[in-house]
N, C-alpha and C positions, 0 to 999 in steps of 0.2 A: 212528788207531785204537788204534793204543800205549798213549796215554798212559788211555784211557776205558778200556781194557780194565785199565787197573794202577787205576783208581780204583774198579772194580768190586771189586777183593782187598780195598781197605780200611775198608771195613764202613761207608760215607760214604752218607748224604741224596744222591740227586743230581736231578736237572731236566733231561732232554735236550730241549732245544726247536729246531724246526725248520718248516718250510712244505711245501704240498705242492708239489714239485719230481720232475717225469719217472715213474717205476713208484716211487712211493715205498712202496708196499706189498712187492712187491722185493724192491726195497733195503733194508727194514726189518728182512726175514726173517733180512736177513746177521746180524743180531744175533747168533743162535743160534750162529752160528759164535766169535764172541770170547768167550761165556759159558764161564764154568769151573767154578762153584760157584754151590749155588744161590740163585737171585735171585727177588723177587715184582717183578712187572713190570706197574705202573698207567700203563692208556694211559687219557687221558682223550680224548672225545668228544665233537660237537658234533652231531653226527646221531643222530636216532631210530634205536632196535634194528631190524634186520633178519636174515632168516633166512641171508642170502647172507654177509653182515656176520661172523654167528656161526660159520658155517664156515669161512668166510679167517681169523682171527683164532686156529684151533686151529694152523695152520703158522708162528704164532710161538711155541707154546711146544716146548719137550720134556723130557727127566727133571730139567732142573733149573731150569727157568721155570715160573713159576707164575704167569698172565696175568689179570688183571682190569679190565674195562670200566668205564668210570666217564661219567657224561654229566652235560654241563651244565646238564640241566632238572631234574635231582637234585641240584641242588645242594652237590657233593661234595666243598668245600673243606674239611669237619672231616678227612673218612676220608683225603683227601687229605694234611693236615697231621700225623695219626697217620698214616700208612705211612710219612712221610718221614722221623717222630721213630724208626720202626724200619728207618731206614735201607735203605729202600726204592726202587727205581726211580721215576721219574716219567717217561711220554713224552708231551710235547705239539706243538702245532702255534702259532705265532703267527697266520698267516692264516686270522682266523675274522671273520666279520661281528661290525663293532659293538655290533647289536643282540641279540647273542647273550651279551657279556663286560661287565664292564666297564673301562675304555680309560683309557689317558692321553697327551696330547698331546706329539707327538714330532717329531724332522723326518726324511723321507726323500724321497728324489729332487727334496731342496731345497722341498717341501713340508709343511706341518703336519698331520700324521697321526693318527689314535686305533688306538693298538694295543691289545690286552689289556695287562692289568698283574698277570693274575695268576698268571703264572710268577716274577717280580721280587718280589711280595710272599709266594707263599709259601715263595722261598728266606729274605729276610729274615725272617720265622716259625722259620724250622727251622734256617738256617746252611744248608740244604742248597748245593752246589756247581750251578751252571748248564752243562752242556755242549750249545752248539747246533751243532746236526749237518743234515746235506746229503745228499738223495738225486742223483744225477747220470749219466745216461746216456751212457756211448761207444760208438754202434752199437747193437747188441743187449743190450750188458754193462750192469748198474746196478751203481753202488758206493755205502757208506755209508761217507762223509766226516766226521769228529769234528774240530771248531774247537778253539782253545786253550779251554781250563776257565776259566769265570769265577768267581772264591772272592766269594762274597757273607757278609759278615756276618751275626752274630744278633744281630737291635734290637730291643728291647724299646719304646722310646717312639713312638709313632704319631707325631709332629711327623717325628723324626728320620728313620724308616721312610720316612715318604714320600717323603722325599730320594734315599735311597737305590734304593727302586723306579724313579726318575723316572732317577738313574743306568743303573742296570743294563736299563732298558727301551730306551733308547734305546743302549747296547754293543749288544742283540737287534735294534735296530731296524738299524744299522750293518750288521750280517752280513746280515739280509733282503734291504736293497738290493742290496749286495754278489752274494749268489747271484743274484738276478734279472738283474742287469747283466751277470754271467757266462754265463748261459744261458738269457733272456728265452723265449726258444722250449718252454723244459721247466716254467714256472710256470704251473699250472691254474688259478689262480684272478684270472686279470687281469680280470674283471666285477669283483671286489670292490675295486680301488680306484678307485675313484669314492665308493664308501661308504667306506671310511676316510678319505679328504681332507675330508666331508661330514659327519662324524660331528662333533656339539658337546658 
């Protein structure tokens, strides 16, 4: 938590990518607590707006969060790529259906996967910093876990880019396994892989 809360001071792109794991809503809120100064905070989405949606979503911010929904059927990578060049938060999720992203082929749990790729490409876009982070429950308690920082470069050549996505997709794909084999019991969305292994 240290070290995300010290990248927060310095005025850095960043990319917290994570899955949904135990009360990750929660666990998310703790955010609020390591903020110090303030932050624009782009969560993006993968669900249609809801009314219920829009009121849980006011208990992440406070006087110096300032929260903005973004979804995938809007197509949000430009506004996405400008917040990051103002050094802006980004928070996502890797566990999203196929058919909702589009995927690059990776391996987990010793299988060929299609994960999104576009948390890896829009750090390559921006230089932004990748920090994936862990919701995780003991008892009643959720805590918000931050992994070491992944420094991704800024690439400018699409040949070269895709390299480096294909890199840093599969670092993300590493820690997904990882938390799930940690505590298979707290990941929501075991229906979806059978669609990732299936995805071409």
């Amino acid at each position: 938590e240290s070290k995300f809360a010290k990248l927060l001071t310095e005025n850095r792109p960043i990319i917290a990518v994570s899955i949904h794991m135990s009360n990750f809503f929660a666990g998310n809120i703790k955010l609020k607590s390591i903020v110090t100064a303030p932050l624009v905070l782009n969560i993006l989405k993968y669900q249609p707006y809801s009314k219920k949606e829009a009121v849980a979503y006011k208990y992440f911010g406070n006087d110096l969060i300032e929260t903005k929904i973004h979804r995938l059927s809007e197509k949000p990578a430009i506004k996405l790529i400008k917040a990051l060049k103002n050094n802006e938060l980004v928070w996502t999720y890797l566990d999203v259906s196929p058919e909702f992203v589009e995927t690059m082929k990776v391996k987990m749990f010793n299988k060929e996967v299609s994960l999104p790729k576009g948390p890896a490409e829009l750090a390559a876009i921006t230089g932004a910093v990748i920090v994936p982070f862990i919701v995780s429950r003991v008892g009643e308690i959720s805590t918000l876990e931050f992994e070491e920082p992944i420094e991704v470069p800024l690439v400018r050549d699409k040949e070269a880019r895709l390299e480096t996505v294909g890199v840093i997709t599969q670092k993300l794909a590493n820690h997904y396994e990882s938390w799930i084999r940690r505590t298979p019991d707290q990941w929501h969305m075991w229906p979806l892989m059978e669609a990732l292994c299936a995805a071409r």
